[in-house]
C-alpha positions as YAML, in Angstrom:
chain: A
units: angstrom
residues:
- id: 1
  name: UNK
  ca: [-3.62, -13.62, -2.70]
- id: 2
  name: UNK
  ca: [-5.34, -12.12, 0.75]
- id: 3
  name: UNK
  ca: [-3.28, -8.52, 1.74]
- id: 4
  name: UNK
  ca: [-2.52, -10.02, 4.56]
- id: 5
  name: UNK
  ca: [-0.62, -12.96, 2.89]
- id: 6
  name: UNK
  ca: [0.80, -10.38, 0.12]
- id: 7
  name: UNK
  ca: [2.14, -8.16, 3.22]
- id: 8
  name: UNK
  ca: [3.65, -11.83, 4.93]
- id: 9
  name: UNK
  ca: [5.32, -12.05, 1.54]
- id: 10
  name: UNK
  ca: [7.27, -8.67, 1.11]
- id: 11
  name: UNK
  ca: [8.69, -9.53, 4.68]
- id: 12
  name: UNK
  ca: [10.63, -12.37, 3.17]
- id: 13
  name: UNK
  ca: [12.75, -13.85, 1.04]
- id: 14
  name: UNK
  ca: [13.39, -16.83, -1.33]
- id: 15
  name: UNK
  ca: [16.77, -18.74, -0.34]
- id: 16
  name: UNK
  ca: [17.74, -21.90, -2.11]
- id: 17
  name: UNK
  ca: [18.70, -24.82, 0.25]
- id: 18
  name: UNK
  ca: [19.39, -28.37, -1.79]
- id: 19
  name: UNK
  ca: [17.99, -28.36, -4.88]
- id: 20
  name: UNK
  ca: [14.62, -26.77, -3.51]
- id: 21
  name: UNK
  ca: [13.32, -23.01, -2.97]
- id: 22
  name: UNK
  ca: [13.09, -21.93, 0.91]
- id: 23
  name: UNK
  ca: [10.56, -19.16, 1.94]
- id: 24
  name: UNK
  ca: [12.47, -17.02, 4.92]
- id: 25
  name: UNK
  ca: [11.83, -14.05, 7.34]
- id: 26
  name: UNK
  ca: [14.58, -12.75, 8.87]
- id: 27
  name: UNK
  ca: [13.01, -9.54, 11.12]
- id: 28
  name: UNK
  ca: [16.88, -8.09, 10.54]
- id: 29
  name: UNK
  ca: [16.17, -7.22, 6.79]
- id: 30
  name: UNK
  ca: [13.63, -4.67, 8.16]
- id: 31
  name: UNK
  ca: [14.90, -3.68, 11.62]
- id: 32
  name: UNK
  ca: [18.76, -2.98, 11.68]
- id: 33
  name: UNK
  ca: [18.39, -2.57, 15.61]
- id: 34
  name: UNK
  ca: [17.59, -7.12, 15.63]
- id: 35
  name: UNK
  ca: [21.46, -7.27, 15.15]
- id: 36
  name: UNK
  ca: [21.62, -6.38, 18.69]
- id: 37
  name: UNK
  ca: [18.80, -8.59, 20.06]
- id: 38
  name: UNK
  ca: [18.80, -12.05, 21.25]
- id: 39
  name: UNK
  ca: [17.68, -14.57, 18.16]
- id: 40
  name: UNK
  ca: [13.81, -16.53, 18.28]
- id: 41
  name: UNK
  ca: [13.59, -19.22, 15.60]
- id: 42
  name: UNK
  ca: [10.07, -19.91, 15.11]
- id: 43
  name: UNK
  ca: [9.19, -23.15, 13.74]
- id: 44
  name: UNK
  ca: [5.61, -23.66, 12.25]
- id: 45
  name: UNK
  ca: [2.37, -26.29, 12.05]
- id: 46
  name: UNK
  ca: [0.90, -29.01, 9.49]
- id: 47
  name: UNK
  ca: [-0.35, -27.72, 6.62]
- id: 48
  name: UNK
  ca: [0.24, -24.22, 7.68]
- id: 49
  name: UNK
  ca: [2.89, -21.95, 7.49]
- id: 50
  name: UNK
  ca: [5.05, -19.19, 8.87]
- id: 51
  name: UNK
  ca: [2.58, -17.26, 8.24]
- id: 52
  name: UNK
  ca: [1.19, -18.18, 11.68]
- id: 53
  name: UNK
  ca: [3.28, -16.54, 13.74]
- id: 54
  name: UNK
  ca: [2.12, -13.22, 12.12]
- id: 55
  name: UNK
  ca: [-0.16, -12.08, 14.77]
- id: 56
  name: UNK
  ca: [3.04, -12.43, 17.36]
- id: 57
  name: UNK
  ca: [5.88, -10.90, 15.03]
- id: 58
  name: UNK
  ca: [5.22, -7.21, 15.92]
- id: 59
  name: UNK
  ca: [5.40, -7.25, 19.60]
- id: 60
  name: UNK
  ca: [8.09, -10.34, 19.95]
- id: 61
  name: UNK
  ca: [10.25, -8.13, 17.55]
- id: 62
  name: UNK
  ca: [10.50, -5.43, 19.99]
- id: 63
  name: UNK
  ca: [12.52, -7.96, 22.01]
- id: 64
  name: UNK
  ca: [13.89, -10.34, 19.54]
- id: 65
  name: UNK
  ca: [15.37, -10.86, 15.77]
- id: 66
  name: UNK
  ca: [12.82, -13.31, 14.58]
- id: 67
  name: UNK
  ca: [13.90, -15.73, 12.31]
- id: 68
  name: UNK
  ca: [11.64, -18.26, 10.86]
- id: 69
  name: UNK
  ca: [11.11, -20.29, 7.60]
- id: 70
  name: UNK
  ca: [8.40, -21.79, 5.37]
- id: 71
  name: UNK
  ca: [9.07, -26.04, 5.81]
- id: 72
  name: UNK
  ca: [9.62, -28.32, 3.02]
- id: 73
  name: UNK
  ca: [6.32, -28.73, 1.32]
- id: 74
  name: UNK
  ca: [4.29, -25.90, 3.26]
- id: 75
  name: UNK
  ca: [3.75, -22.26, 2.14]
- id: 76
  name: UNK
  ca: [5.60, -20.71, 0.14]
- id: 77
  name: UNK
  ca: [8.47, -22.85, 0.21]
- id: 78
  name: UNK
  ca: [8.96, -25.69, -2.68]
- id: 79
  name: UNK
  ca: [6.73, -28.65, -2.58]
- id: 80
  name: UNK
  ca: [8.25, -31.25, -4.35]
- id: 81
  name: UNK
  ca: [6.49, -34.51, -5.47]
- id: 82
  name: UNK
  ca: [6.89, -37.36, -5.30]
- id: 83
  name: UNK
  ca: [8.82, -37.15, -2.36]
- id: 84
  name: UNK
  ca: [9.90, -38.88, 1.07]
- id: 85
  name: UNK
  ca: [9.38, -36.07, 3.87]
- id: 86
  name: UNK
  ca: [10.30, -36.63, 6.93]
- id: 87
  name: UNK
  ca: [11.12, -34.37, 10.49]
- id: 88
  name: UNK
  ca: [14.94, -34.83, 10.26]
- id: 89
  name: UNK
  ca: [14.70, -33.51, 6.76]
- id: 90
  name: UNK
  ca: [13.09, -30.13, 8.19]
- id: 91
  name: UNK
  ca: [15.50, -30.04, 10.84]
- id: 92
  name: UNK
  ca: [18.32, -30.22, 8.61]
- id: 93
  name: UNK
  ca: [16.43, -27.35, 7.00]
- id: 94
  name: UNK
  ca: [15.73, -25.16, 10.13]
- id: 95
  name: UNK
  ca: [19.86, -25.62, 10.60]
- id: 96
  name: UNK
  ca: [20.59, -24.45, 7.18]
- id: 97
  name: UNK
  ca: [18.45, -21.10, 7.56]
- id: 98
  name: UNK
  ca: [20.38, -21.00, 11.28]
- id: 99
  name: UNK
  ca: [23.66, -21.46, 9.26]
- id: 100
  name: UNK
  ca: [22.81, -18.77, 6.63]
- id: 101
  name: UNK
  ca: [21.58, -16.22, 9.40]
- id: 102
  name: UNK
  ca: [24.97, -16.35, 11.03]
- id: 103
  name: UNK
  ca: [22.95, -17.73, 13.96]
- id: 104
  name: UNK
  ca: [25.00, -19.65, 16.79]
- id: 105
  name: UNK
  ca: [22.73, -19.43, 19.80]
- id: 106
  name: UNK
  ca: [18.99, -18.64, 19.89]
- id: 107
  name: UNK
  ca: [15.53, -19.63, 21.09]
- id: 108
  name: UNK
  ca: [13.09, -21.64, 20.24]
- id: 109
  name: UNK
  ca: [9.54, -21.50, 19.58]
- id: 110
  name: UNK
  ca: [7.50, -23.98, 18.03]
- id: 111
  name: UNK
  ca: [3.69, -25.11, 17.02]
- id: 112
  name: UNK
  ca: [2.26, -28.67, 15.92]
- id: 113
  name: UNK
  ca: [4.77, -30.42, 13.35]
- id: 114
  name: UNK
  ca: [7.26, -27.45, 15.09]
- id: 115
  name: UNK
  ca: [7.50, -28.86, 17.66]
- id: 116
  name: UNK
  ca: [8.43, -32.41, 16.49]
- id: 117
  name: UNK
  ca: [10.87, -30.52, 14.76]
- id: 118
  name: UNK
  ca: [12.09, -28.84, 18.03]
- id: 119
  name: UNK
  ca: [12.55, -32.17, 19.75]
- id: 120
  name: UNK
  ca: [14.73, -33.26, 16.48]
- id: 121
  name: UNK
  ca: [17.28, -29.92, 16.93]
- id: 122
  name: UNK
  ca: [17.02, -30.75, 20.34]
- id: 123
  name: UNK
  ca: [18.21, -34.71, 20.61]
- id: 124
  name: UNK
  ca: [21.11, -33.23, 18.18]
- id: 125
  name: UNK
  ca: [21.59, -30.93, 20.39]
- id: 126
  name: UNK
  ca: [22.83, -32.79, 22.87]
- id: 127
  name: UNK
  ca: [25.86, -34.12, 21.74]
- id: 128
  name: UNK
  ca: [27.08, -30.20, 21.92]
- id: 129
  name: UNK
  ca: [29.15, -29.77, 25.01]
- id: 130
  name: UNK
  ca: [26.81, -26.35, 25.74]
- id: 131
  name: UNK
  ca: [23.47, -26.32, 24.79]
- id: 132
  name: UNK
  ca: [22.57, -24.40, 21.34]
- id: 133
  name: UNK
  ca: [19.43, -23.40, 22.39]
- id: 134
  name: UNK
  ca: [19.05, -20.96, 25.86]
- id: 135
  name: UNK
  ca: [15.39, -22.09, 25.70]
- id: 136
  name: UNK
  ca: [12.35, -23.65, 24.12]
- id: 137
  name: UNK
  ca: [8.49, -22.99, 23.95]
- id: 138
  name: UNK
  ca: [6.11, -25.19, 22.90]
- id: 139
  name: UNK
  ca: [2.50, -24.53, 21.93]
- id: 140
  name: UNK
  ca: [0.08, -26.93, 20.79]
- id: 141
  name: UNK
  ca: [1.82, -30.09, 19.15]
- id: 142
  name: UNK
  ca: [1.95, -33.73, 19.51]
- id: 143
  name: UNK
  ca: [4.92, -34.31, 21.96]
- id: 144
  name: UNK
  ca: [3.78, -37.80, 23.07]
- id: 145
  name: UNK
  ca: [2.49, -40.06, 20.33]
- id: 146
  name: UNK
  ca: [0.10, -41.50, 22.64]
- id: 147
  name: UNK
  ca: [-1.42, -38.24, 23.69]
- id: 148
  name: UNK
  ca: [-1.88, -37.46, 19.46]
- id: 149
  name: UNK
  ca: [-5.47, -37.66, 18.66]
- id: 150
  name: UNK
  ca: [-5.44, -37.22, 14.81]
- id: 151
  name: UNK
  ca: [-8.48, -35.40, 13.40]
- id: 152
  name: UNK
  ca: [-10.56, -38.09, 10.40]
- id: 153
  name: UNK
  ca: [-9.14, -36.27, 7.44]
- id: 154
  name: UNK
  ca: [-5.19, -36.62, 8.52]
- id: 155
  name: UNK
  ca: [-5.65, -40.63, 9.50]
- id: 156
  name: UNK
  ca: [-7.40, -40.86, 6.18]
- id: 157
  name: UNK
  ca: [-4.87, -38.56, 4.60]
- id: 158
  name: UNK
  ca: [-1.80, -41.08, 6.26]
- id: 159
  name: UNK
  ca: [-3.53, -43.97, 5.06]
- id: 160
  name: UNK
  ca: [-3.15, -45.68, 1.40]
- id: 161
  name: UNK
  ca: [-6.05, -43.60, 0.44]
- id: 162
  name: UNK
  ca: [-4.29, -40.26, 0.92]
- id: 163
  name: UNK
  ca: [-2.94, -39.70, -2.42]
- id: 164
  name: UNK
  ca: [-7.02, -40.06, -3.90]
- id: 165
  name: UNK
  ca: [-8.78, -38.55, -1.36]
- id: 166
  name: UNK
  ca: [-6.03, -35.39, -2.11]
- id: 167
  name: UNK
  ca: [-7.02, -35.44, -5.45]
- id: 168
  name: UNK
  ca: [-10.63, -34.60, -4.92]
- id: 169
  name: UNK
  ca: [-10.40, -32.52, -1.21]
- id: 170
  name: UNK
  ca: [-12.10, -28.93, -1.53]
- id: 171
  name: UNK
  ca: [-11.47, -26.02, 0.26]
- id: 172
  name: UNK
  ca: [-14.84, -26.37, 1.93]
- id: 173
  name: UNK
  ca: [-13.73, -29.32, 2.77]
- id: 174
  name: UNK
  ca: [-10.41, -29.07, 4.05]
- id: 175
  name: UNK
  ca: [-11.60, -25.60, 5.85]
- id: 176
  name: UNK
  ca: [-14.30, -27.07, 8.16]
- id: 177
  name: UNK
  ca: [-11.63, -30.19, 9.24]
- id: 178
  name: UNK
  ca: [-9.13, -26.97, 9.85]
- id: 179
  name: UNK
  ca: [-11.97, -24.91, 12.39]
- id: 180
  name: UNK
  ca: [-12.90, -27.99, 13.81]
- id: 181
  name: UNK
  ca: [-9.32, -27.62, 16.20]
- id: 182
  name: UNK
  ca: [-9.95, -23.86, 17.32]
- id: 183
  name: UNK
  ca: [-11.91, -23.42, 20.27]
- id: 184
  name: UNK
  ca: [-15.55, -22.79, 19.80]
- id: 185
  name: UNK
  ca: [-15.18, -18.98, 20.74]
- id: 186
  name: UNK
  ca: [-11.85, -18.37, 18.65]
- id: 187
  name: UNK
  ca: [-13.52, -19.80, 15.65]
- id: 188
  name: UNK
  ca: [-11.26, -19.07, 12.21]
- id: 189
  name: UNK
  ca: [-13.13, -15.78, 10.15]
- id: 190
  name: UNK
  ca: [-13.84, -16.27, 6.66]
- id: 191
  name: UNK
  ca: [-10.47, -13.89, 5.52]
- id: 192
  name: UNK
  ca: [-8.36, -16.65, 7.82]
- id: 193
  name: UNK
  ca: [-9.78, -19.42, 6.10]
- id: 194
  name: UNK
  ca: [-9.08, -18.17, 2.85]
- id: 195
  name: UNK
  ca: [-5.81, -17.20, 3.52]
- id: 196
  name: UNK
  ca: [-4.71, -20.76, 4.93]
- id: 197
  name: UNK
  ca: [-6.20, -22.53, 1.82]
- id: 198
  name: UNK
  ca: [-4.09, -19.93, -0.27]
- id: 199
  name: UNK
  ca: [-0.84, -21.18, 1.63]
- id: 200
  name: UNK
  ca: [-1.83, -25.03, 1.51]
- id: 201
  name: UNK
  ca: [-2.76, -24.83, -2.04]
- id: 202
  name: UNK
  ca: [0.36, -22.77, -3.55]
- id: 203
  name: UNK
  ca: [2.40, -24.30, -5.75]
- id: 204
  name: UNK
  ca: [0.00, -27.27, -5.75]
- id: 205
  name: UNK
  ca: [0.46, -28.38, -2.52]
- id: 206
  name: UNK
  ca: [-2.66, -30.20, -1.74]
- id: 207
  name: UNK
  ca: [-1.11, -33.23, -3.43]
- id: 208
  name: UNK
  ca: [1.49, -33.30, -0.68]
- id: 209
  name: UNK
  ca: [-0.71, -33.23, 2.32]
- id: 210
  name: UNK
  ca: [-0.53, -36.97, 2.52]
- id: 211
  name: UNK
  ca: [3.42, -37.77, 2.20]
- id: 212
  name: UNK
  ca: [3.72, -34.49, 4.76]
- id: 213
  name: UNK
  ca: [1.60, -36.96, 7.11]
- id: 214
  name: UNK
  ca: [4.79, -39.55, 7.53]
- id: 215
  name: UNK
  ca: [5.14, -37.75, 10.65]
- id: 216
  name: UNK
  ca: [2.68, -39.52, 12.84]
- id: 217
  name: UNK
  ca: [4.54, -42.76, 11.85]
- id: 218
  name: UNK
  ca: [7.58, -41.03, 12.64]
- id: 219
  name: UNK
  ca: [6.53, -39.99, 15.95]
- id: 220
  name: UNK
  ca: [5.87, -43.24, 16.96]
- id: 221
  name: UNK
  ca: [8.90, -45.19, 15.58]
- id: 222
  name: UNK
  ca: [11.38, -42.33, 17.31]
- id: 223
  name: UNK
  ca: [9.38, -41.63, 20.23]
- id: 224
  name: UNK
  ca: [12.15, -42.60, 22.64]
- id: 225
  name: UNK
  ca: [14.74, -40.44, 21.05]
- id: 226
  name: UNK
  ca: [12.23, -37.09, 20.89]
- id: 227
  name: UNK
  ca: [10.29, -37.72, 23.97]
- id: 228
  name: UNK
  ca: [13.78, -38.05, 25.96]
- id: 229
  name: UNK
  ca: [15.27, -34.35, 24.20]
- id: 230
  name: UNK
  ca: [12.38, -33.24, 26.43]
- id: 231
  name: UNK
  ca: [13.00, -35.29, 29.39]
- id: 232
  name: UNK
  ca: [16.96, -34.43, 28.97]
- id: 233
  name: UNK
  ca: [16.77, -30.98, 27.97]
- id: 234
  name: UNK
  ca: [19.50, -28.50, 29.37]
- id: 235
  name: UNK
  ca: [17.45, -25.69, 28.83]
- id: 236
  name: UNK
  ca: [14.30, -23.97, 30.09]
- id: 237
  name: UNK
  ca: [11.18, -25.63, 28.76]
- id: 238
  name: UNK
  ca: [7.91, -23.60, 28.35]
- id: 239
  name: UNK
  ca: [4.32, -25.31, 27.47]
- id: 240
  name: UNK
  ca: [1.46, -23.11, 26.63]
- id: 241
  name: UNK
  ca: [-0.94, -24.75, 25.50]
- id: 242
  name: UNK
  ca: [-4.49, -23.82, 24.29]
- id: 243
  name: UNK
  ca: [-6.76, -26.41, 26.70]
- id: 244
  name: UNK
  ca: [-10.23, -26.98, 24.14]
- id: 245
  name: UNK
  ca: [-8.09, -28.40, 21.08]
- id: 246
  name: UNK
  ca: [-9.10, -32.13, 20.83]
- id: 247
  name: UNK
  ca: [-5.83, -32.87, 19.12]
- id: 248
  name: UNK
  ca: [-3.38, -31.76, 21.83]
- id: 249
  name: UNK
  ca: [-5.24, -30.27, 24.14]
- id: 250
  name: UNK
  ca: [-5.26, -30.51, 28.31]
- id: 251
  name: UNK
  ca: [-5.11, -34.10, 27.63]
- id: 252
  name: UNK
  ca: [-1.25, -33.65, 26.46]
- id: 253
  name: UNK
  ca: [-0.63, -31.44, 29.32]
- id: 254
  name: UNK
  ca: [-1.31, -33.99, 31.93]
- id: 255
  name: UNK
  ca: [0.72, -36.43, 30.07]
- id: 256
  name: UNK
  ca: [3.81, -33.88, 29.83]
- id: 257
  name: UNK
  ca: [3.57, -33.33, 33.63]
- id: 258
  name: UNK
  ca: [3.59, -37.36, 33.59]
- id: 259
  name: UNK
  ca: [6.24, -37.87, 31.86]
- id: 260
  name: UNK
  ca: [8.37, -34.30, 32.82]
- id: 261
  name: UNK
  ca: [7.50, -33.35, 36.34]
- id: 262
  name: UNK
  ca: [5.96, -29.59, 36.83]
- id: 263
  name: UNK
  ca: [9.53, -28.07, 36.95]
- id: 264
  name: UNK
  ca: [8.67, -26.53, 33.49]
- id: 265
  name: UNK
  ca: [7.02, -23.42, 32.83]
- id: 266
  name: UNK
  ca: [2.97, -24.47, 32.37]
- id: 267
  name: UNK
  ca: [0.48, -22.09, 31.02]
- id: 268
  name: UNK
  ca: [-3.68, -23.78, 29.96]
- id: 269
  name: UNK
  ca: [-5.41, -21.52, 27.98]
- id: 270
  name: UNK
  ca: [-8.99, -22.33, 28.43]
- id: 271
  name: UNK
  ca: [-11.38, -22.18, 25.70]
- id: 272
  name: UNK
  ca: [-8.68, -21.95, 23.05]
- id: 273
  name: UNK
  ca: [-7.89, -24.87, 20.73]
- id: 274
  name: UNK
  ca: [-5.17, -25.83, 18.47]
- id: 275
  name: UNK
  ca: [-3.64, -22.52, 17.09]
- id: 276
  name: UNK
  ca: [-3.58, -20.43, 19.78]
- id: 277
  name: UNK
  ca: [-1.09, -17.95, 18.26]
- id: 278
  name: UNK
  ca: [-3.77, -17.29, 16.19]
- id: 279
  name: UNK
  ca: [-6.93, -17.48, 18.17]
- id: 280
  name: UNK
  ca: [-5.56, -15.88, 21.18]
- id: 281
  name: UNK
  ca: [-2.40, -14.09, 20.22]
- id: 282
  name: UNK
  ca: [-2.17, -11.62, 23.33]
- id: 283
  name: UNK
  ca: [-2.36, -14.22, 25.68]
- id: 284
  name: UNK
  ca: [0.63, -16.47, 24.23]
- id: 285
  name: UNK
  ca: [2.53, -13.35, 24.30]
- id: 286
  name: UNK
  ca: [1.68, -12.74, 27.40]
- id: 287
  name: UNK
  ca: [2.63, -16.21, 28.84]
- id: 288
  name: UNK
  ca: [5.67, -16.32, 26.59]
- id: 289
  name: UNK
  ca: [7.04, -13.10, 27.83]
- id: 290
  name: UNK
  ca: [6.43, -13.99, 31.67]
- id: 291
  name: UNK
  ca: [8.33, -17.25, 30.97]
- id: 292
  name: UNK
  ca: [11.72, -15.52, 29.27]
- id: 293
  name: UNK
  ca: [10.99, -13.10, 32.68]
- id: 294
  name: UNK
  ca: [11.14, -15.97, 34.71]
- id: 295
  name: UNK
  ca: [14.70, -16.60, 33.09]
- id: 296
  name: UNK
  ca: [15.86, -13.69, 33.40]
...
């Protein structure tokens, strides 16, 4: 285990949820001033972790108690197998941390499978006479199925091939697929790399790479009812979104002015690609703390 994932660690805690082990950081068990600060839940990628939000959790913590959780099947949470995983299943989840928090209200902010997630809470949000959520960020994700260009591996991975092709993927392997979304200046360092194939392969979580891909299907079969949380959201909406990923990229963005108008809070980040919490952590804090400004 990296020191970098061994310090991640200590900040957390183990909490059982169904029959399965939950990895959870709650900035309060370190910081008895959060009780006093407005809540961020921050909801995580595919095949990554909490662990992504790390190079954030310093300076939002100044502002914020920072919640956030390890999904079903990713990090350090329980990976079980065989198993049927699906996005309301890790919204349930994301609920049941809330619950166990104590948390009522709170904002969001999400990544990648996050932010399929997000649009989940969201839709069931909405049959709440006043809004859970006072707002939501989104970074890189697929918000419109149509705008979701897969990389190889994952349509491989989704196919009936998946559970095989699992069995003999490498971290060389996976690693290069996993660069091959940053930008080609915010390229992943060798100490990265090894730390994200520490987190995918805990608890031998490889094998579930391929059920944890159910969500492209998914996004496609309830695109109407997570594409219109967005469109009916009664809360401030922020995008930033790093503009060189050729997953989600500026492609998405002109869909999501499409499809939502330019009302929302829009920030490109040139240059950076899919994880650009990691690969250019200053300037997502810098557009995320201009938007909750903006609110203000």
């Amino acid at each position: 285990m990296t020191a970098e994932l061994d310090h991640w660690r200590s900040l957390g805690r183990m909490q059982t949820w169904r029959d399965y082990q939950i990895f959870v950081v709650d900035s309060l068990s370190h910081d008895d001033t959060a009780r006093k600060k407005p809540t961020l839940v921050l909801i995580h990628g595919y095949p990554t972790s909490s662990w992504d939000y790390s190079p954030l959790w310093q300076q939002l913590s100044t502002r914020f108690r920072l919640l956030t959780a390890d999904l079903l099947g990713m990090g350090f949470s329980s990976k079980p197998w065989p198993h049927h995983y699906t996005i309301a299943e890790q919204a349930d989840l994301i609920e049941a941390v809330m619950q166990f928090a104590e948390i009522e209200k709170c904002q969001l902010l999400a990544h990648d499978y996050g932010d399929t997630v997000a649009q989940e809470l969201l839709a069931r949000d909405l049959s709440n006479t006043i809004p859970r959520y006072k707002s939501v960020t989104l970074l890189n994700g697929g918000l419109f199925p149509e705008t979701h260009r897969a990389r190889p591996i994952q349509k491989l991975m989704a196919s009936p091939v998946g559970p095989l092709l699992a069995r003999f993927t490498t971290q060389k392997k996976l690693m290069r697929s996993f660069s091959a979304v940053f930008g080609a200046q915010t390229q992943p360092d060798a100490q990265l790399l090894e730390s994200v194939w520490q987190l995918v392969n805990e608890n031998n979580g490889v094998r579930v790479l391929p059920p944890l891909l159910n969500y492209i299907r998914e996004r496609r079969q309830f695109r109407e009812r997570w594409v219109g949380a967005l469109r009916d959201a009664r809360m401030p909406l922020a995008l930033i979104n790093g503009s060189a990923d050729p997953v989600s990229g500026a492609h998405m963005v002109v869909r999501f002015r499409e499809l939502l108008g330019s009302q929302h809070f829009i920030r490109e980040l040139p240059g950076v690609g899919h994880y650009p919490q990691v690969e250019a952590a200053q300037l997502v804090l810098a557009a995320f703390e201009e938007f909750i400004n903006t609110m203000a």
